[in-house]
C-alpha positions as CSV (number, residue, x, y, z in Angstrom):
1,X,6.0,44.0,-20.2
2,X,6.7,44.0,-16.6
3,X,8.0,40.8,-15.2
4,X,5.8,38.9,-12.8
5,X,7.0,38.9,-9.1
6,X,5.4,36.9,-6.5
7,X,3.4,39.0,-3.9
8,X,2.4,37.9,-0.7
9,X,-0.2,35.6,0.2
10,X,-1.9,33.4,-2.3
11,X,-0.2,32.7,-6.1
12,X,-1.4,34.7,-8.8
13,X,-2.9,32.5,-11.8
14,X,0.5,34.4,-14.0
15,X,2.7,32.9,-11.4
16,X,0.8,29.3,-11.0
17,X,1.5,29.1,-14.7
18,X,4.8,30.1,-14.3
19,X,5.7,27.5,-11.4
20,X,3.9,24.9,-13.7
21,X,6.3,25.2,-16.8
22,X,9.4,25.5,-14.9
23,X,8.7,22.5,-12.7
24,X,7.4,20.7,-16.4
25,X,10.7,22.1,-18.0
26,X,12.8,20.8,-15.0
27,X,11.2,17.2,-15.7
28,X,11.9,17.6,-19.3
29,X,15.4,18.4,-18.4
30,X,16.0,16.2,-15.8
31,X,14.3,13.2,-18.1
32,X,17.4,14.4,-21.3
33,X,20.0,14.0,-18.8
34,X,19.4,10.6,-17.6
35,X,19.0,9.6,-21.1
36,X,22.2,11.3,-22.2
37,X,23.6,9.0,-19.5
38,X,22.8,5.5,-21.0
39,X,25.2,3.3,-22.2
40,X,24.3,1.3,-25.7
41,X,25.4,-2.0,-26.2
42,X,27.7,-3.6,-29.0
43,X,25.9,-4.2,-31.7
44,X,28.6,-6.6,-33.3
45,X,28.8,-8.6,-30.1
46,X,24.9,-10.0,-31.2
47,X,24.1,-11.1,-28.3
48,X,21.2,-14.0,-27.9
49,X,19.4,-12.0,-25.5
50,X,18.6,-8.4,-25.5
51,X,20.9,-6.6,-22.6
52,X,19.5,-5.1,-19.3
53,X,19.8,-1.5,-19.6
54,X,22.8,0.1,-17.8
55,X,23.5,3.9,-17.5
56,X,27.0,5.5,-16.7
57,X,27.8,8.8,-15.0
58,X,30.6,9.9,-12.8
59,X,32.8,7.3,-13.7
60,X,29.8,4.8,-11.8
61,X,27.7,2.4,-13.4
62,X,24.1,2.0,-12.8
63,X,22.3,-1.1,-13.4
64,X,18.5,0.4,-12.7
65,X,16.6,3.3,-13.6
66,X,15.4,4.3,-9.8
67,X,19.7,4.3,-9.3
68,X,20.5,6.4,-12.3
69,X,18.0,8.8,-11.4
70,X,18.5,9.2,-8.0
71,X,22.4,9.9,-8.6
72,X,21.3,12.6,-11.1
73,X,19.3,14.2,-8.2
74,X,21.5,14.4,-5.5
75,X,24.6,15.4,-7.4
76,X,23.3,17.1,-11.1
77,X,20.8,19.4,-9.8
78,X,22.3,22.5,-11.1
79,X,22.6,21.0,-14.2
80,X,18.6,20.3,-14.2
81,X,18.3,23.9,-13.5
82,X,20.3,25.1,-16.0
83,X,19.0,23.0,-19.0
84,X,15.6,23.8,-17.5
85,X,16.2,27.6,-17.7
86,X,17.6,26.8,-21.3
87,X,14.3,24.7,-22.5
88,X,12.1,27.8,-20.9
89,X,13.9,30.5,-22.6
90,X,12.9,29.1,-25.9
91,X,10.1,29.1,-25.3
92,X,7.2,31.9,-27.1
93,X,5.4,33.0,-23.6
94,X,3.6,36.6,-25.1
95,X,1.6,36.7,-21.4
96,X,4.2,35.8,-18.9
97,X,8.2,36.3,-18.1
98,X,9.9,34.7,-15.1
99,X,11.7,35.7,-13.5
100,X,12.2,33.6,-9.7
101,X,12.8,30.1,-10.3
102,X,10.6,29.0,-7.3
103,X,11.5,26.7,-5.1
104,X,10.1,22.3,-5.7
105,X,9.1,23.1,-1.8
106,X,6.9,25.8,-2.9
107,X,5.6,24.1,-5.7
108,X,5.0,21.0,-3.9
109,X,3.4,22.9,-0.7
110,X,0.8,24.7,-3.2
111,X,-0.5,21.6,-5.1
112,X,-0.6,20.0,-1.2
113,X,-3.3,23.0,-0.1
114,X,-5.1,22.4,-3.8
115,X,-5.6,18.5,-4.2
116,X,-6.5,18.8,-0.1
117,X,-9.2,21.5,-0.6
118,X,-10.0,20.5,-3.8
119,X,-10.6,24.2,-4.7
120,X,-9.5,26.3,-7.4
121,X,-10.5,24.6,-10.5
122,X,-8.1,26.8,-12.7
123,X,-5.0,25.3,-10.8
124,X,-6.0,21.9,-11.3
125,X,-6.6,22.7,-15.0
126,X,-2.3,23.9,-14.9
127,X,-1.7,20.9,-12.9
128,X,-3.1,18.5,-15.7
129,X,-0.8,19.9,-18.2
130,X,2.3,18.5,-16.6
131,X,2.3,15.7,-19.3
132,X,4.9,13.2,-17.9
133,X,4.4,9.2,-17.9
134,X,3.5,9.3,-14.4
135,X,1.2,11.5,-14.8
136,X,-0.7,11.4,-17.7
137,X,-3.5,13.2,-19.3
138,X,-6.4,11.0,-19.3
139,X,-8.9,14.3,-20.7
140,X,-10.4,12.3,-23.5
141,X,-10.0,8.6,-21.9
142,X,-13.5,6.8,-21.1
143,X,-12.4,5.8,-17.9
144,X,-15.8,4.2,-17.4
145,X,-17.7,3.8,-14.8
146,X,-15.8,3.6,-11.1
147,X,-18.6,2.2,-9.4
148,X,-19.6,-0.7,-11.4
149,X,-19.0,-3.6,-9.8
150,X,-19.3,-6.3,-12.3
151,X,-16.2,-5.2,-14.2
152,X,-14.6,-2.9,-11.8
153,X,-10.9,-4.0,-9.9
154,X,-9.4,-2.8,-6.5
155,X,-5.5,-3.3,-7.0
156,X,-3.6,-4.0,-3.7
157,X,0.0,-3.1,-3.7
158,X,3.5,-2.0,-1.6
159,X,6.6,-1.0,-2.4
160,X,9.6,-0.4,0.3
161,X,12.4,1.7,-0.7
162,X,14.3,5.4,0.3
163,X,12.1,7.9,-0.3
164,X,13.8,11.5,0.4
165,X,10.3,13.8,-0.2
166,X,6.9,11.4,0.7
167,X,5.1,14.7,0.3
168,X,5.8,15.0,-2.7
169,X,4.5,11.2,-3.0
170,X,1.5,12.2,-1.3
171,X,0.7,15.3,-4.1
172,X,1.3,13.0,-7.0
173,X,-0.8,10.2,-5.6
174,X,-3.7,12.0,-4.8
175,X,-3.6,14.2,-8.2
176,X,-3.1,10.7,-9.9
177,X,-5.7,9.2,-8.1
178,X,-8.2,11.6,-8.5
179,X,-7.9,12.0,-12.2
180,X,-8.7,8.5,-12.8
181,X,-12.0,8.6,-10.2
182,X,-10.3,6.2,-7.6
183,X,-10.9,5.7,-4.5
184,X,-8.9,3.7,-1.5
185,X,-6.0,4.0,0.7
186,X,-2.5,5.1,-0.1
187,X,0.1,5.6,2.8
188,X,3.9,7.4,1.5
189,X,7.0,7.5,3.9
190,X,10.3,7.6,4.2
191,X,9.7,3.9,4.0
192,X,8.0,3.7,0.7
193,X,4.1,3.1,-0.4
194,X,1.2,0.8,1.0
195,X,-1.9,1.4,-1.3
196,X,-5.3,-0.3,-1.7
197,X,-6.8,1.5,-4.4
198,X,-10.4,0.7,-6.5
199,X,-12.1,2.2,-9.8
200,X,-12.7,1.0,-13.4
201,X,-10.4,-2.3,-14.7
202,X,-9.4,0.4,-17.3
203,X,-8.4,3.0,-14.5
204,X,-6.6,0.7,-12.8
205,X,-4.8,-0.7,-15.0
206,X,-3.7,3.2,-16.1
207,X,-2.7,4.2,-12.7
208,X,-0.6,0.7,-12.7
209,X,1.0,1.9,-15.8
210,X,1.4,5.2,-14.0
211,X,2.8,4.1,-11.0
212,X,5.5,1.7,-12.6
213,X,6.9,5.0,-14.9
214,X,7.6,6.5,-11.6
215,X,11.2,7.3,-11.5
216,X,11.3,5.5,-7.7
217,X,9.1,2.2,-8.7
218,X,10.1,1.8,-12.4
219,X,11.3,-1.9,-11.6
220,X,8.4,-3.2,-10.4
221,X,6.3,-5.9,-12.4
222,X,2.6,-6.3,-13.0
223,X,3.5,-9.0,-10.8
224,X,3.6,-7.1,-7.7
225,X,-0.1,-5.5,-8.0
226,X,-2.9,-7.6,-6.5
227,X,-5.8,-7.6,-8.5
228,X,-9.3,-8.6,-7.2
229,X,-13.3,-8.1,-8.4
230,X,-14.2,-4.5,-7.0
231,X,-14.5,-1.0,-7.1
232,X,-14.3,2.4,-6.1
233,X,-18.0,2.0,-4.1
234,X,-16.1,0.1,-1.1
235,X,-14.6,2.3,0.1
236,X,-16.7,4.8,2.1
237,X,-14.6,6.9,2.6
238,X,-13.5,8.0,-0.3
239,X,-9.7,8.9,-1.4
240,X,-7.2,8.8,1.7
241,X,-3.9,9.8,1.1
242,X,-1.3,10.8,3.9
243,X,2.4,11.1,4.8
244,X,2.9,8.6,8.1
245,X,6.3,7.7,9.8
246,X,5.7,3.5,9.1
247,X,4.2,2.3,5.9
248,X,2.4,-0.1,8.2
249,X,1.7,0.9,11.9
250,X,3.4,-1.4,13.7
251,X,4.3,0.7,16.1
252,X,8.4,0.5,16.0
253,X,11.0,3.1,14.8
254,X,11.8,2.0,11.0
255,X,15.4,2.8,12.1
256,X,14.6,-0.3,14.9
257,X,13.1,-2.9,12.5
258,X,14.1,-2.3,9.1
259,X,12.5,-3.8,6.3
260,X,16.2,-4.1,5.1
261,X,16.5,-6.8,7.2
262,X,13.2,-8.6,6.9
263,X,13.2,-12.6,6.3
264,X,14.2,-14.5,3.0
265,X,11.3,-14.2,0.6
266,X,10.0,-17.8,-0.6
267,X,7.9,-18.1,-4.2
268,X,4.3,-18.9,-3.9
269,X,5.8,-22.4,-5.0
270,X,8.6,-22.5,-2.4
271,X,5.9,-21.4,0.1
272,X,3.3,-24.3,-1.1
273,X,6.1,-26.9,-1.0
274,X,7.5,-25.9,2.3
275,X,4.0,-26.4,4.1
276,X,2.8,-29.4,2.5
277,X,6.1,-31.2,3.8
278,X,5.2,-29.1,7.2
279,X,1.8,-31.5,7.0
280,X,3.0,-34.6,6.0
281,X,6.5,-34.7,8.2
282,X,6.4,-35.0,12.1
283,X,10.2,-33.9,12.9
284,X,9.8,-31.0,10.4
285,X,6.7,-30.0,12.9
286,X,9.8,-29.7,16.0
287,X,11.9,-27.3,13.9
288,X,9.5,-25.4,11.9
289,X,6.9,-23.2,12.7
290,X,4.0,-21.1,10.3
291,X,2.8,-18.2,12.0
292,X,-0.2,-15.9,10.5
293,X,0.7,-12.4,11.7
294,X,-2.6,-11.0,10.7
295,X,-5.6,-10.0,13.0
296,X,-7.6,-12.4,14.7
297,X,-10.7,-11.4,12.7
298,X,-9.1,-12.3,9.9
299,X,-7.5,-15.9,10.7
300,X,-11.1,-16.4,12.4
301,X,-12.5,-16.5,8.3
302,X,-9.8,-18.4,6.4
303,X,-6.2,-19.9,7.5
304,X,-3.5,-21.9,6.2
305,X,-4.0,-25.4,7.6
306,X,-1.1,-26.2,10.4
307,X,-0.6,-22.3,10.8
308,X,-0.1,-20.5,14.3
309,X,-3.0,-17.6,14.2
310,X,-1.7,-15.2,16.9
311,X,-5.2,-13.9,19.0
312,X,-4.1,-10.6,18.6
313,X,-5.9,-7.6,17.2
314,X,-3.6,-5.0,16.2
315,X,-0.7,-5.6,14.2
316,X,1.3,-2.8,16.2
317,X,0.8,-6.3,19.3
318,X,3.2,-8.2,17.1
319,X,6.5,-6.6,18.9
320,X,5.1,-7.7,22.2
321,X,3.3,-11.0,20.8
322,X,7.4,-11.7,19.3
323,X,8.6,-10.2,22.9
324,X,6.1,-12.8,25.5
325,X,7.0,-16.0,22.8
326,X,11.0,-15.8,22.7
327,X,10.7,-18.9,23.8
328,X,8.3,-20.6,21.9
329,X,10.6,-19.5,18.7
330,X,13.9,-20.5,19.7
331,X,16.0,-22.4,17.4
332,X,12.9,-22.7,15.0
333,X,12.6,-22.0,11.0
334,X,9.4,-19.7,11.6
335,X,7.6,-19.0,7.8
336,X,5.8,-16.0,8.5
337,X,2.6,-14.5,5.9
338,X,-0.2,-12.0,5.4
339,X,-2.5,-10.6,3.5
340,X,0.0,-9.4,0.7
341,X,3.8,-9.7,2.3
342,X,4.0,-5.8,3.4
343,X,3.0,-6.7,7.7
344,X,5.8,-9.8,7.2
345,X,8.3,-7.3,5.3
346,X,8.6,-5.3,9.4
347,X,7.1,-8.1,11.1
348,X,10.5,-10.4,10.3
349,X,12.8,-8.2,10.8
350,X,11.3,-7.6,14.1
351,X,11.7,-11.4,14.8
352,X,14.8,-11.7,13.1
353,X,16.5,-8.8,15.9
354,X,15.3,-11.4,18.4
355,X,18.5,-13.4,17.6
356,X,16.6,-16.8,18.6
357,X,15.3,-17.8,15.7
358,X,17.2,-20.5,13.7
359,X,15.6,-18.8,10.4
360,X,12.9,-16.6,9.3
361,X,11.3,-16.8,6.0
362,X,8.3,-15.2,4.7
363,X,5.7,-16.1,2.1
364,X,6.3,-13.4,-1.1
365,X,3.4,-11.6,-2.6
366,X,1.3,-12.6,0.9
367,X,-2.0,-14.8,0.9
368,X,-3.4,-13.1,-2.2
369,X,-0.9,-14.3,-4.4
370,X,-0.8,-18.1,-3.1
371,X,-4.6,-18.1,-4.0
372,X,-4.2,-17.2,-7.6
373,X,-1.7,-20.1,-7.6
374,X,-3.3,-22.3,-5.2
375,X,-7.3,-21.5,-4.6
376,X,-7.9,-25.1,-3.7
377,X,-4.5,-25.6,-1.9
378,X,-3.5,-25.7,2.0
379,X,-5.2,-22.3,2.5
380,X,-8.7,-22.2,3.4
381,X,-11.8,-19.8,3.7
382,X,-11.7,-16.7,2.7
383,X,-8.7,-14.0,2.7
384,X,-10.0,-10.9,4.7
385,X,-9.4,-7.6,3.4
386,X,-9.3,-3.7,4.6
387,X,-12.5,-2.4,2.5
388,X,-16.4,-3.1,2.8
389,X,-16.3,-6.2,0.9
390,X,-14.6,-7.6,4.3
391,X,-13.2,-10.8,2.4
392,X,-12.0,-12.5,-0.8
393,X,-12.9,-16.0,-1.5
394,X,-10.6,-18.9,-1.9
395,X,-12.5,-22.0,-2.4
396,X,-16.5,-23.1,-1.1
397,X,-14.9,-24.1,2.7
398,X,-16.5,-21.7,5.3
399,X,-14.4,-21.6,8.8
400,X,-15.8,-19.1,10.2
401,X,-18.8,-19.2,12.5
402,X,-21.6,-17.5,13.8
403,X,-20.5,-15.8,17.4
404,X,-24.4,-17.1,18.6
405,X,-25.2,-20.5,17.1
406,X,-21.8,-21.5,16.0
407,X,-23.3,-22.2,12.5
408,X,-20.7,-22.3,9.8
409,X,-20.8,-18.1,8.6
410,X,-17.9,-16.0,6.9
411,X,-19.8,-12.9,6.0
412,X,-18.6,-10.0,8.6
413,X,-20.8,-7.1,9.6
414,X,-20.2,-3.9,11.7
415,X,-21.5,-3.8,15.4
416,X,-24.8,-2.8,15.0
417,X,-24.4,-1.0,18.6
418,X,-23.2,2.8,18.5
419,X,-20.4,2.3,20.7
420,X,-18.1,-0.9,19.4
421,X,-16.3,-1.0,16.2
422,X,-15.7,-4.9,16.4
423,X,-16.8,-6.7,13.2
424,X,-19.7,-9.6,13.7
425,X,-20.2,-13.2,12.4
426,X,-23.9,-13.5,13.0
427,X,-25.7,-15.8,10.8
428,X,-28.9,-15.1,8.7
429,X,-31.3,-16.6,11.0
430,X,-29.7,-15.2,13.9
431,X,-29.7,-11.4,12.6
432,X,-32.9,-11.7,11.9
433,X,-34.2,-12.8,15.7
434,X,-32.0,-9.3,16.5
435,X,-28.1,-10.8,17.2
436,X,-26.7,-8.3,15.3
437,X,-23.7,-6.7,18.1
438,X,-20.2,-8.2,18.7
439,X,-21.8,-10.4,21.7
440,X,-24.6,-10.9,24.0
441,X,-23.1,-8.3,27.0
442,X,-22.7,-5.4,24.0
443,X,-26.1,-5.7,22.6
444,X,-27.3,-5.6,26.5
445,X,-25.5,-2.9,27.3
446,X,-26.5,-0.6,24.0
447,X,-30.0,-1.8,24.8
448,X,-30.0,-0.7,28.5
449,X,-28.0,2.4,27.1
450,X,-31.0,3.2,24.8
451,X,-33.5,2.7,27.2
452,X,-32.2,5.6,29.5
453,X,-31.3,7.5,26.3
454,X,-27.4,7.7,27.0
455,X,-24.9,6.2,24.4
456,X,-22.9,3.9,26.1
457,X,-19.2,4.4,26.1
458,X,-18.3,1.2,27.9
459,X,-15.7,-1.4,25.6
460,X,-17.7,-4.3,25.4
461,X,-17.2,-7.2,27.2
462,X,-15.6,-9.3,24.3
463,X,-13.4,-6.8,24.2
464,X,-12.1,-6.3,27.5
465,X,-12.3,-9.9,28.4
466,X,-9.6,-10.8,25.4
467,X,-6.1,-11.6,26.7
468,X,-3.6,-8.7,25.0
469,X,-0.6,-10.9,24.0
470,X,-1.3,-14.7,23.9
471,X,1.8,-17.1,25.1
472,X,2.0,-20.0,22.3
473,X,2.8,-23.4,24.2
């Protein structure tokens, strides 16, 4: 039989196959060789606790499986290759010989144009056979349904660590995704992975699994996934998954404001303790400062009490918000928080390259965590989040108000108007008389707009009229 060579243009199902088993055999391989590597304790020592795994290679000991593994790819890849090569050649493959071991580039650049286009049904088919823990084959899993809301979950999570390939991130993600009917947001860089992600409470808790088998995010704990009622039906937009230079858009070079250097991490206890003596302690209230780096829109629906809410509306305004209020942080313990701790992770180290600050602490596992610990604590209102169900609540207080009557109201909107984008507090009684745009000047303007049969491009008035960077006195 004549051996398969690679002609120009797009793969040939033979040699789809073909890059499948060698990048599964290359796994297999690469998976033997990190075991092989593993150091066993003594046995006659009995210890009273079992003994963290360690593994041992080059003379270097590792103490965590993301370590182990990436020593044995950046200095045992031909080793993989050549195991790999070994496992395929014992193989029993009547329909196929290889003979070009293609590159992970290719392989990774091909599964890239078929998750995007979401085309060629047989190559997703060779895709699901890659059988790995990170991966898995969920073919005869009742995944339920995605959409149901009553016993659906939407996981919120991050993760910042050295990632040498996000696209390769990015293919496994959405593949991973897509198999187990989820939808949400998932950002990959250099940086590491941001995700927001909603489907059945038995999906979820599979690509959970899934993600924590992952060579580069095998130490995390259950711990660090948010969990929330939901499902895959808020998001509107389906699956996004992308490649982007921050994990958050902050709008600063990583290699400026590392989250190596972000702010000492305090427990959800820490955190509570900390603030309560905030509230009860006049000196503390000269040396200490609690600073909300959200958005406005979402301090404006729930907030710790005592807490500086920046008016800002981006998070990439925090380097200028830190830049214009030097002042107002010098010499100051500043305990930073947000929605889950990812926005603090950059937003602290920002601060803490300042040089003013006397410390900078943030609040670990964000807002969403202190709730689960706390929901009738210091925070109150609702927690805002990045999907359509706009907000998560705490406890029964409502904070917000209506933008027209100034009735107590929490439950966010879309401008009704064509043109804005803002979100709207606008209170039953008040939608219904027709109050339904960001303010009075916007719905004016789309009516006027209307009326000559233009669409108005203008930025509303609320808009243009808010300060950029607030000065905190």
């Amino acid at each position: 039989m004549a051996p398969v060579t690679e002609a120009k243009g797009s793969p040939t199902p033979r040699v789809q196959k073909a890059r499948v088993l060698r990048q599964l055999a290359k796994k297999q391989a690469f998976g033997q060789l990190v075991k092989s590597c593993e150091l066993h304790p003594d046995v006659s020592q009995q210890p009273t606790c079992p003994a963290a795994k360690k593994w041992n290679c080059c003379g270097e000991t590792f103490d965590s499986m993301a370590d182990i593994c990436k020593h044995v790819s950046l200095h045992h890849h031909n080793k993989v290759e050549e195991e790999a090569t070994k496992l395929l050649s014992s193989l029993h493959m009547s329909d196929i010989e290889i003979t070009e071991q293609p590159r992970t580039s290719d392989l990774v650049e091909d599964m890239s144009k078929d998750s995007k286009k979401q085309k060629s049904e047989e190559g997703n088919k060779s895709q699901e056979s890659e059988e790995v823990a990170w991966l898995p084959d969920v073919s005869n899993v009742d995944l339920g349904d995605p959409n149901d809301e009553r016993s659906g979950l939407v996981t919120l999570f991050y993760k910042y660590c050295e990632v040498e390939r996000p696209e390769e991130l990015e293919v496994w993600q959405r593949d991973l995704c897509t198999r187990l009917k989820l939808t949400g947001k998932v950002r990959v860089s250099t940086e590491g992975i941001n995700a927001t992600v909603g489907g059945s409470s038995q999906a979820v808790h599979l690509y959970i699994q899934a993600v924590r088998e992952h060579p580069l995010f095998c130490h995390m704990t259950t711990q660090e996934f948010k969990l929330s009622p939901g499902s895959a039906r808020h998001f509107h937009g389906g699956l996004k998954v992308g490649v982007y230079q921050e994990l958050v858009p902050m709008g600063v070079d990583p290699a400026c404001a590392s989250y190596k250097e972000a702010g000492v991490h305090l427990s959800v206890d820490e955190f509570h303790e900390r603030l309560e003596r905030h509230l009860q302690t006049e000196d503390d209230k000269d040396r200490t400062v609690f600073v909300d780096c959200r958005n406005f829109y979402e301090s404006r629906i729930g907030h710790f009490l005592g807490a500086v809410a920046p008016d800002i509306r981006k998070f990439s305004y925090w380097p200028e918000y830190v830049d214009k209020n030097t002042e107002f942080f010098q010499d100051k313990t500043v305990v930073m928080f947000c929605t889950g701790g990812i926005r603090c992770e950059k937003g602290s180290a920002y601060l803490k390259s300042k040089g003013v600050c006397k410390d900078v602490l943030q609040l670990e596992g964000g807002i969403h965590k202190y709730m689960e610990k706390y929901p009738n604590g210091y925070f109150r209102g609702k927690l805002f989040v990045f999907d359509d169900r706009y907000a998560i609540p705490a406890n029964s207080d409502i904070v917000g108000r209506c933008f027209y009557c100034k009735e107590a109201w929490d439950e966010y909107k879309p401008c009704s108007s064509a043109h804005c984008h803002q979100l709207v507090l606008s209170c039953d009684r008040c939608t219904a008389a027709g109050w339904t745009t960001c303010c009075r000047d916007c719905q004016l303007q789309a009516a006027g707009a209307s009326a000559r049969g233009v669409r108005c491009r203008e930025e509303c008035a609320c808009t243009k009229g808010r300060r950029r960077i607030p000065v905190e006195v």
